[in-house]
Structures are given as structure tokens and as C-alpha cells.
DOMAR-534728 format. One record per residue (C-alpha): y, z, x. Coordinates in Angstrom, 2 decimals. Each point is the difference from the previous one (the first is absolute). Last residue first. Example, Ala and Ser with C-alpha at 12.3 -4.5 7.8 and 13.67 -1.06 7.14 Angstrom:
! residues 2
ATOM     north        up      east
ATOM     -1.06      7.14     13.67
ATOM     -3.44      0.66     -1.37
! end
This chain:
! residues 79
ATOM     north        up      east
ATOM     13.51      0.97     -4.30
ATOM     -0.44      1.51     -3.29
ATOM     -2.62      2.60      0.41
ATOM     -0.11      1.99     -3.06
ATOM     -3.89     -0.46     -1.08
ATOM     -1.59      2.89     -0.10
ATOM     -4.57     -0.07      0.42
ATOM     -0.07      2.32      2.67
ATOM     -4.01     -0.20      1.99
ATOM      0.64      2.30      2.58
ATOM     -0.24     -2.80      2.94
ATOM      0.92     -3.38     -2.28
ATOM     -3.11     -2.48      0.54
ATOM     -0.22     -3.79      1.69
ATOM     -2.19     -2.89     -0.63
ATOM     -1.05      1.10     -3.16
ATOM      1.46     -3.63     -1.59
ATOM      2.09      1.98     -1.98
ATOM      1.40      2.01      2.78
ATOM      0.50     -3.06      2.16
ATOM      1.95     -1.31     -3.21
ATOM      2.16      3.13     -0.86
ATOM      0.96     -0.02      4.00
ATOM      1.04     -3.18     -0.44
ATOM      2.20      0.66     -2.99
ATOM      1.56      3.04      1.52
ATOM      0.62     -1.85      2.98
ATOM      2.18     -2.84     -1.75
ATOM      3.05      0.15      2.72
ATOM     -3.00     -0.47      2.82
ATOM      1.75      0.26      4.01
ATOM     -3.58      1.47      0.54
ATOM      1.38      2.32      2.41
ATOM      3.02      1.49     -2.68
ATOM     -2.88     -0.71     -3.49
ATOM     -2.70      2.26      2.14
ATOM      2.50      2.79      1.12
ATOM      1.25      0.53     -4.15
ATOM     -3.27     -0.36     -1.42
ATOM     -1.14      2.89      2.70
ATOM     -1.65     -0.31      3.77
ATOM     -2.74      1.95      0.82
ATOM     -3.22     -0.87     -1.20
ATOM      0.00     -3.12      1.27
ATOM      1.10     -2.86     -1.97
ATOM      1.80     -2.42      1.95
ATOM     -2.92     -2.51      0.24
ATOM     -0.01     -0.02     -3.47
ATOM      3.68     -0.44     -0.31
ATOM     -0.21     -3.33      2.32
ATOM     -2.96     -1.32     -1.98
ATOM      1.72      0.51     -3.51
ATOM      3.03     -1.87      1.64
ATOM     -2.26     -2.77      1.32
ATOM     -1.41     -0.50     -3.51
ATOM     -3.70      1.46     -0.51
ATOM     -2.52     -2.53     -0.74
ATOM     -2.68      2.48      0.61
ATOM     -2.71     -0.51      3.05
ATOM      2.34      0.65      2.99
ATOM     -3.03      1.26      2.04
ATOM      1.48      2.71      1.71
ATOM      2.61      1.24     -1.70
ATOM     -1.85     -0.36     -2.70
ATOM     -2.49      2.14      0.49
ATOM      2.65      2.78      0.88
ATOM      1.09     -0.76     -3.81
ATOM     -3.29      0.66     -1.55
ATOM     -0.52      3.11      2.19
ATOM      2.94      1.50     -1.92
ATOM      3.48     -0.94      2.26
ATOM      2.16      2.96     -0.84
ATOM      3.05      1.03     -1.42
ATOM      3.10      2.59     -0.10
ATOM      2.68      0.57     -2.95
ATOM      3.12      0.98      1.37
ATOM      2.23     -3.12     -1.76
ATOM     -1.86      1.19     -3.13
ATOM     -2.14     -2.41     -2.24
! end
């Protein structure tokens, strides 16, 4: 994952927002709620005050809850 790379809540993951039906940890929560479009790995782990954001954003991608814009698949981000 790069520091620049950019997400976005799928319609899964503005669902859930909303009805809180995953057992998402508050963490996960708070960087789902983050996600925007707009702000990079590197903006999301500063606001979300996350030292593991990599890992989180791995699981809310997993969990199709969230989607990289431009689809990169690198992995150098080392927070």
C-alpha cells in the first residue's frame, strides 16, 4: 500500500455506516467513516490517530467495505 494511495466507501461500506451491521472494531469504524475519496493512507492514519492503518485499511478492503481509486496493488507503505 502507498502512503498516496486514495479510497472509497463501496455501497457495502456506506450501508454500514448506517446500520452498523458488521462487528467492525471502533478503529475499523473510525477509518471507514474517514474514507472519502479524498484523503490518502497517509491523511487517514494522521485524523484517525491509527499507528496500524495499513492493517485496517487491508481489513475494510477485505471485507469489500472500501475500494483503492485506480485499483494499485504495491505494497511499500510503512507507516
Amino acid at each position: 500500500m502507498k502512503a498516496n494511495d486514495i479510497f472509497h466507501k463501496t455501497s457495502r461500506g456506506l450501508s454500514e455506516i448506517g446500520s452498523r451491521t458488521s462487528t467492525l472494531s471502533i478503529k475499523q469504524r473510525r477509518v471507514l467513516i474517514l474514507v472519502n475519496g479524498e484523503k490518502d493512507a497517509a491523511t487517514l492514519k494522521e485524523l484517525s490517530l491509527c499507528d496500524n492503518i495499513v492493517e485496517i485499511l487491508d481489513s475494510l478492503l477485505r471485507l469489500g467495505l472500501i475500494e483503492r481509486i485506480g485499483g494499485g496493488a504495491a505494497y511499500d507503505y510503512a507507516p
